[in-house]
Structure formats: structure tokens, C-alpha cells
C-alpha positions in Angstrom: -72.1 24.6 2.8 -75.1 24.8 5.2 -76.1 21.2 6.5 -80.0 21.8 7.1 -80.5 25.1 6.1 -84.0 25.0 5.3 -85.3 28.4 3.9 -82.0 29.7 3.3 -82.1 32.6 6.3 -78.7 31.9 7.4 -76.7 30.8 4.4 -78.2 33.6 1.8 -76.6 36.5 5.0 -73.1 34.8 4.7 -72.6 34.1 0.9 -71.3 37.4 -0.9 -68.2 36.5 1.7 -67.6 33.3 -0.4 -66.7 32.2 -3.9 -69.7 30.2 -3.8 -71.8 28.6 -0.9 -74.7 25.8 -1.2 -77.7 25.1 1.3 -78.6 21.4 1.6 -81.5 20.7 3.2 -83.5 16.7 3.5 -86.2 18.7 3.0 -87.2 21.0 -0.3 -86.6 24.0 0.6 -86.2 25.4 -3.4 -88.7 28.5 -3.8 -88.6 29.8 -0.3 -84.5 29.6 -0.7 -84.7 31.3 -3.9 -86.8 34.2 -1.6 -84.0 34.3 0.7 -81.6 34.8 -1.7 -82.5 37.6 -3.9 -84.0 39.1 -0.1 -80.4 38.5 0.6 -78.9 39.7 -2.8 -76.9 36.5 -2.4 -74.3 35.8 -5.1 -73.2 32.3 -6.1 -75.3 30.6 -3.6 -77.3 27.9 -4.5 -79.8 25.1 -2.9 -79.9 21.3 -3.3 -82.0 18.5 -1.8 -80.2 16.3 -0.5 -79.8 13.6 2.4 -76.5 14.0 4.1 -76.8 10.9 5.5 -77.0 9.1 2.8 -75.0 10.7 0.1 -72.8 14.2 0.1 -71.9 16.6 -2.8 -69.4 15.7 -5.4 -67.3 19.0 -4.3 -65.5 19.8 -0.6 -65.7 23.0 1.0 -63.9 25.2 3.2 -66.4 25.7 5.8 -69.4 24.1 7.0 -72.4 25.6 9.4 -75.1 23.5 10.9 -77.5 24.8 13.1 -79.9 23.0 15.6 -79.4 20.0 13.3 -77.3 17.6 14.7 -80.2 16.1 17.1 -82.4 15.5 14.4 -80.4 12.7 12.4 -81.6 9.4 12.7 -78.0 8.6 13.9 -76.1 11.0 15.5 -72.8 9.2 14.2 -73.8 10.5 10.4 -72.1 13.5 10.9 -69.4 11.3 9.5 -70.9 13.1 6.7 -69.6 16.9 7.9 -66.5 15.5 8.3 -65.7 14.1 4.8 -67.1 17.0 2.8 -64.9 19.1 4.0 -61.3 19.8 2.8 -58.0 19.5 4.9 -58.1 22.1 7.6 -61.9 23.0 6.5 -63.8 24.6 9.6 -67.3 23.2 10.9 -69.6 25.5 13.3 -72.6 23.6 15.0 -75.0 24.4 17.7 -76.9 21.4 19.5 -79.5 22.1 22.0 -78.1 22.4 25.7 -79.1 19.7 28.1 -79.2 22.4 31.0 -81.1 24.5 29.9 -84.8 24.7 32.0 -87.3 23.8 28.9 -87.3 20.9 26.6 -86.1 23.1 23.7 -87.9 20.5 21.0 -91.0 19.1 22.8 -91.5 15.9 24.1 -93.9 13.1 23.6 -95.2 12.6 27.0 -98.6 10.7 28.3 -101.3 12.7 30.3 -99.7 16.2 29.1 -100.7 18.4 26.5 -98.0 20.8 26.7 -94.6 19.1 25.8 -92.1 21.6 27.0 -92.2 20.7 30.5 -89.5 22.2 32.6 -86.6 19.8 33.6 -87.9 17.6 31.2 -84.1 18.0 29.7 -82.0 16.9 32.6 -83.3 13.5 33.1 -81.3 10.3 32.7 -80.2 10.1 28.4 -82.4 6.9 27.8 -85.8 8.1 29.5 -85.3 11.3 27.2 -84.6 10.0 24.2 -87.8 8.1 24.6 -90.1 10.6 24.7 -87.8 13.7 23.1 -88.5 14.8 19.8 -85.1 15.2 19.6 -81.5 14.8 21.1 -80.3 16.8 23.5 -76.3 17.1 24.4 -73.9 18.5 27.2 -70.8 19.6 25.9 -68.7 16.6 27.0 -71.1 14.3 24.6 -71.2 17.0 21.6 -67.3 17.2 22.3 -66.7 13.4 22.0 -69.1 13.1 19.2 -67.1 15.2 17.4 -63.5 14.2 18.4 -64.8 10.5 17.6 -65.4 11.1 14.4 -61.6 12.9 13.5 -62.5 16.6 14.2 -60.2 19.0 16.6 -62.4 20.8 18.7 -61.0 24.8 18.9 -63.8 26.0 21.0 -67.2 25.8 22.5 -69.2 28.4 24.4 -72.6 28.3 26.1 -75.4 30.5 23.8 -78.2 32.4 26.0 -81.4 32.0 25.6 -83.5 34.5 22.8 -85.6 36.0 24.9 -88.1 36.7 22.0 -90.8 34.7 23.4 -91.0 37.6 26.3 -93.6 40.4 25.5 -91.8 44.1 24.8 -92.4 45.1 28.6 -90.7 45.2 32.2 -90.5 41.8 32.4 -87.9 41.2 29.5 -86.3 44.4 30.4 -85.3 43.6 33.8 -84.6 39.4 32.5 -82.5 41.4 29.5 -80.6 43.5 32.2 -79.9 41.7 34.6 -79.8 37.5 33.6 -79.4 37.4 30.0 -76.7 40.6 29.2 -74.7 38.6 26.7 -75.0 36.1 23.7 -73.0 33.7 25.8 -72.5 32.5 29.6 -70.8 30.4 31.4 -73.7 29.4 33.6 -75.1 26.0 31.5 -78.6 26.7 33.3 -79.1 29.6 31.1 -77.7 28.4 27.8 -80.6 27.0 25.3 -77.6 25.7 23.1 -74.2 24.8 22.8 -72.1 26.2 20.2 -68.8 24.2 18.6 -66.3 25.5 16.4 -64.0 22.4 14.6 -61.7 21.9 12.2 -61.0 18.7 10.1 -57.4 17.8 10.6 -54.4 17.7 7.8 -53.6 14.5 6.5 -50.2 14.8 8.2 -52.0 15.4 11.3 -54.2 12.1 11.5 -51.6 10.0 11.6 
């Protein structure tokens, strides 16, 4: 299962590898994820509307993915909800946007200035942000605890570089490409955009 998949993109590319996958989504997402999937020639794969804070599919699944979503829940303790419809020993993979990185990732709602991705916007103190954010933003100790709190094992977590799509085909991106961003992950947090987190849902005989 997908946990705000929106149009589909992601969850229509990794279906033929399951018995059957779904796409939730708050949102309805129905005829541009019907798009996606026969794009996709996805098998099995379905999409339903549905508020995961709220209410969760009457199946569990094996795995669960959930992209740039987490900071977007009116309460960041609903992911209670990735948790519980999973089965025993079922994996979750998340991204959350990096606190570190240089731009406000989401945008901000700030007086006086009319562009709302001001640089080290991000990196001041938790409550000014979450003022004016349009979104939460997370260092890996708080996305780590989040998840721990809520009965997940955490098996790893890796810095993602930032896409440096935004950048004009030039010399510019070649030389950023070369020499800053090489890879798909660092170890440097200043040049991560997210964080990714990959966590498992512990056996019964483990939670006690």
C-alpha cells in the first residue's frame, strides 16, 4: 500500500512485483491513477480514497511506502495508522523533508515576502517554523523517535540528495552534478532535501 500516493506515479512502477498493491490517497486521485496504471501496465493495483487518519483498509499488507507525506498530517502521531495496517514483520519506507537542507522544501507563510522558500528558513527553532511552514520539517533523531514511539524498529536511514532538476541542462548543473551532488545519498545533512527511513513493524513475540 501507498499512503498518499496521489496520481499513482510511484505505486503503478512497483505493482507487477506484488500480488496486489493499493494507492490511498485523502485526496481523489481516481482517473489520473487509472492513467498511471495502464501507462504503467500495472496489474492488481487498485486506488481508494481514503483518510488514513481517520479510518484504514479492512486488509494488512506486507509493505507500505509513503513519500513526502508524513509532514502533511494534521498530527504527526497518526502514523499510528502505518503501523496497524501492516502485518507482523511488514516493512514501511518513508521520506520526510530534511531540516538541513538550505531551502524551505514546502514554502512558508511569511509577512513582507513574496517568495516563500527563503534560504535557512528550515533550521530555525521547531516552534517559529511550524508557525509559518506549510509543512513539517524533521532531523533524523525526531523522524527516528516518531517512529520508534509508535512500535516500529528502525533498520536504516540515509540522507537523499537534492534533484537537481530545477538547474537548466548547462555548465552549471554539470559541474554541481560532478562535483557536489555525485550520488543519490550523502552523509553531509546540508545537502540532503530528505530523509529516507526504512522500518519494520515488530512480531508479536517481539513487543513484549
Amino acid at each position: 500500500i501507498e499512503a498518499g500516493c496521489g496520481s499513482g506515479a510511484t505505486i503503478t512502477r512497483l505493482a507487477n512485483r506484488f500480488k496486489e498493491s493499493i494507492g490511498a490517497d485523502i485526496y481523489d486521485y481516481a482517473e489520473p491513477f487509472k492513467y498511471q496504471v495502464e501507462k504503467n501496465k500495472a496489474v492488481n493495483c487498485s486506488f481508494r480514497q481514503i483518510d488514513l487518519e481517520k479510518e484504514l483498509p479492512e486488509q494488512q499488507f506486507d509493505r507500505l511506502i509513503s513519500f513526502e507525506v508524513i509532514e502533511h498530517l494534521k498530527r504527526e502521531d497518526s502514523i499510528v495508522s502505518y503501523y496497524n495496517v501492516l502485518k507482523e514483520g511488514g516493512m514501511a519506507a518513508i521520506t520526510v523533508p530534511n531540516k538541513w537542507w538550505i531551502f524551505e522544501t514546502h514554502g512558508a507563510k511569511l509577512p513582507l515576502l513574496p517568495w516563500n522558500r527563503v534560504p535557512f528558513f528550515s533550521w530555525l527553532p521547531k516552534p517559529i517554523h511550524e508557525r509559518y511552514a506549510n509543512a513539517r520539517i524533521y532531523t533524523a533523531g525526531r523522524i527516528r523517535k516518531l517512529m520508534e514511539k509508535h512500535g516500529f524498529t528502525v533498520i536504516d536511514m540515509f540522507y537523499i540528495t537534492a534533484p537537481m532538476d530545477v538547474l537548466k541542462e548547462g555548465k552549471l548543473k554539470r559541474l554541481v552534478t560532478k562535483y557536489i551532488f555525485r550520488k543519490n545519498t550523502t552523509s553531509v545533512p546540508f545537502l540532503s532535501t530528505s530523509i529516507f527511513v526504512m522500518a519494520q513493524k515488530k512480531m508479536q513475540h517481539e513487543q513484549a
